[in-house]
MARBA-3410 file (N, C-alpha, C, O; in Angstrom, 1 decimal):
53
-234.7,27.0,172.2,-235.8,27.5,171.4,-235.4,28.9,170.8,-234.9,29.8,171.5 ~ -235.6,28.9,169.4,-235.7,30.4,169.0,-236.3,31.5,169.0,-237.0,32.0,168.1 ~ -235.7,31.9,170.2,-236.2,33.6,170.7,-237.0,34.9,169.9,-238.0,35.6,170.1 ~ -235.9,34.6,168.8,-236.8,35.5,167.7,-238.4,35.5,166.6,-239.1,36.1,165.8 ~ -238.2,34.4,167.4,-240.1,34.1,166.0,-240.7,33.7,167.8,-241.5,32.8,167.6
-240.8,33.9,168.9,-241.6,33.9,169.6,-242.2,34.7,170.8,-241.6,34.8,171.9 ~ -243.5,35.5,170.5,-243.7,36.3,171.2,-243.2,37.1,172.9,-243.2,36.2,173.7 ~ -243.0,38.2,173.4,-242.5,37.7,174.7,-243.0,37.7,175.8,-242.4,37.6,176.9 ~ -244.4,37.6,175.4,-245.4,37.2,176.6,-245.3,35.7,176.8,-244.9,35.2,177.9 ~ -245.6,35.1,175.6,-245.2,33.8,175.4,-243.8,33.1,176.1,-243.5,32.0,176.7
-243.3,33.9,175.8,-241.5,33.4,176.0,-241.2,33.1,177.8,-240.7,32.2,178.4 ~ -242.1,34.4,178.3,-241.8,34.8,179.7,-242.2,33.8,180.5,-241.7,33.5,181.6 ~ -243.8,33.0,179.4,-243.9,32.1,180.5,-243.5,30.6,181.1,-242.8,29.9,180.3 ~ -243.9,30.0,182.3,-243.5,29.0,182.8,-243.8,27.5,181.9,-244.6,26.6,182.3 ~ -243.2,27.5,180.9,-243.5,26.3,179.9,-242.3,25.9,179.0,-241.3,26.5,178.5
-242.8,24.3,179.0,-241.4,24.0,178.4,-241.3,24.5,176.9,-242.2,25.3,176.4 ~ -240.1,24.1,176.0,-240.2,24.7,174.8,-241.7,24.1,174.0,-242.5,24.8,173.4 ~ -241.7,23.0,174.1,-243.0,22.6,173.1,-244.0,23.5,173.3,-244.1,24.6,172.6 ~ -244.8,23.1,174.4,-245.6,24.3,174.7,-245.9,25.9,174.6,-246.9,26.6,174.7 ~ -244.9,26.2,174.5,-244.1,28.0,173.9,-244.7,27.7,172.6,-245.8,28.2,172.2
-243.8,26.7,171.9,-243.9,26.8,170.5,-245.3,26.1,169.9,-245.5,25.8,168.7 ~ -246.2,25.7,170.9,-247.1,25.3,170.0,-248.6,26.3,170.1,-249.6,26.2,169.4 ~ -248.4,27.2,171.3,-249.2,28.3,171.7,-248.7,29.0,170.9,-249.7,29.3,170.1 ~ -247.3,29.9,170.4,-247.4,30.6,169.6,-247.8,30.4,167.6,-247.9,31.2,166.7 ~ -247.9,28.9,167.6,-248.5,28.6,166.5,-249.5,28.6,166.4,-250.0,29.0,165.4
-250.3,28.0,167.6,-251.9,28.2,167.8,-251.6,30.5,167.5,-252.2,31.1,166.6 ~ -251.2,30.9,167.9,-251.4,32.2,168.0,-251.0,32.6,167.1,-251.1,33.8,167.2 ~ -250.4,32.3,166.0,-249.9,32.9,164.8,-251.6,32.3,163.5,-252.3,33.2,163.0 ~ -251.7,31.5,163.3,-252.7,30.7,163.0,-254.3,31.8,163.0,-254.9,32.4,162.1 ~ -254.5,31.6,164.1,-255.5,32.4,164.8,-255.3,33.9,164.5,-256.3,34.7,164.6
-254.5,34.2,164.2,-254.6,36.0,163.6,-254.4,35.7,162.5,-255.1,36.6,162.1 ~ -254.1,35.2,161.7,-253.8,34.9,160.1,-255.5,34.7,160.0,-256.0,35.5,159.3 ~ -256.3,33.7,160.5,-257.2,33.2,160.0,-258.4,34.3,160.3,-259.3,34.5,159.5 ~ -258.1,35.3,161.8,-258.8,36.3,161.4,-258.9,37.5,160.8,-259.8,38.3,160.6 ~ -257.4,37.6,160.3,-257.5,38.6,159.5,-257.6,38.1,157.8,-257.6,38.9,156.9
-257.7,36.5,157.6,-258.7,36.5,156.5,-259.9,36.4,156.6,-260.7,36.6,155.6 ~ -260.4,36.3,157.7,-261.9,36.3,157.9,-262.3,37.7,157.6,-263.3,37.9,156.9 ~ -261.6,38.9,158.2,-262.0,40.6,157.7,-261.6,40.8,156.3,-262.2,41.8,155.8 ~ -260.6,40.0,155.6,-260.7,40.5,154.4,-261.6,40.0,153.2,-261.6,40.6,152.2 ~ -262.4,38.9,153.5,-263.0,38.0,152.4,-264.6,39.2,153.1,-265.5,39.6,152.3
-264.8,39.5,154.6,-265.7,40.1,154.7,-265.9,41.3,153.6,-266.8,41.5,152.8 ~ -264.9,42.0,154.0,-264.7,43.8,152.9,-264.9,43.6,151.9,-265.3,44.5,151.2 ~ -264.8,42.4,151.4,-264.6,42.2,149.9,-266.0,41.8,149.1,-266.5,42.0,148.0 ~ -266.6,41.1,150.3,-268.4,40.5,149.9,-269.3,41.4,150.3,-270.5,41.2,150.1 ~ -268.7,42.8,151.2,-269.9,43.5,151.6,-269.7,45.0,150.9,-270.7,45.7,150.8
-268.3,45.3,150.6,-268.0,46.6,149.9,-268.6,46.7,148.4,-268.8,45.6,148.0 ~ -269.0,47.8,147.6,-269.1,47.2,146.5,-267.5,47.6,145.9,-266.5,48.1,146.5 ~ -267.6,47.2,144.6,-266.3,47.5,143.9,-265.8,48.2,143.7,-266.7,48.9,143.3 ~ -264.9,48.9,143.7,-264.5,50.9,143.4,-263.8,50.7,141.8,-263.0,49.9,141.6 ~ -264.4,51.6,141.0,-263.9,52.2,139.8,-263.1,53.5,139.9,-263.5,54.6,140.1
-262.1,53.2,139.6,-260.9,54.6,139.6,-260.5,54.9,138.5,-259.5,54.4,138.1 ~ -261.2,56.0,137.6,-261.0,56.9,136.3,-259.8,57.9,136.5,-259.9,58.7,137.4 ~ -258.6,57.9,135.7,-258.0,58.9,135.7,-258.6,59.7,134.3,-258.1,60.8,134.0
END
């Protein structure tokens, strides 16, 4: 398994490679999806900013 794309909490634990790699997909996934969930929020609840030089 490749050590470098997987977390090392992940890594440390007692699981075969699949499982490593399909938890840290679930866990890559899952922060991607909430950090579009906070950006589509800021964007529908901020109003617009006008910046005049």
């Amino acid at each position: 398994m490749p050590e470098e794309w997987v977390d090392p909490d992940i890594l440390a634990m007692k699981l075969d490679d699949g499982e490593k790699s399909g938890l840290q997909i679930y866990r890559n996934y899952t922060r991607a999806f909430e950090k579009s969930a906070i950006d589509k929020f800021v964007q529908l609840t901020l109003p617009p900013v006008s910046i005049q030089f």
